[in-house]
C-alpha positions, 0 to 999 in steps of 0.5 A, a space after each residue: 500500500 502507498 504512503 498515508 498522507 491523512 485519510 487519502 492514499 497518495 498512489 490511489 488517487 481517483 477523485 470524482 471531478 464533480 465533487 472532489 471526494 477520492 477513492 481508491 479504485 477507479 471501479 469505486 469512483 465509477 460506482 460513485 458517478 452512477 449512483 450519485 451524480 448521474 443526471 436522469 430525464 425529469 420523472 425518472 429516479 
């Protein structure tokens, strides 16, 4: 695992542009897109 700099690790580094939250997987940030910032057509959840 890489160095610990606070609660974010310095060689996993996939941060959601929308937000900025980091994640240590790019499957993780993807899981993220989807389920909190995708934009769906009005009436649709």
């Amino acid at each position: 695992m890489g160095k610990v700099t606070g609660l974010i690790f310095t060689d996993a580094a996939h941060t959601c542009p929308a937000c900025g939250k980091v994640y240590k997987s790019r499957e993780a940030l993807e899981k993220h897109l989807r389920d909190k910032h995708a934009k769906t057509p009005a009436g649709e959840k």
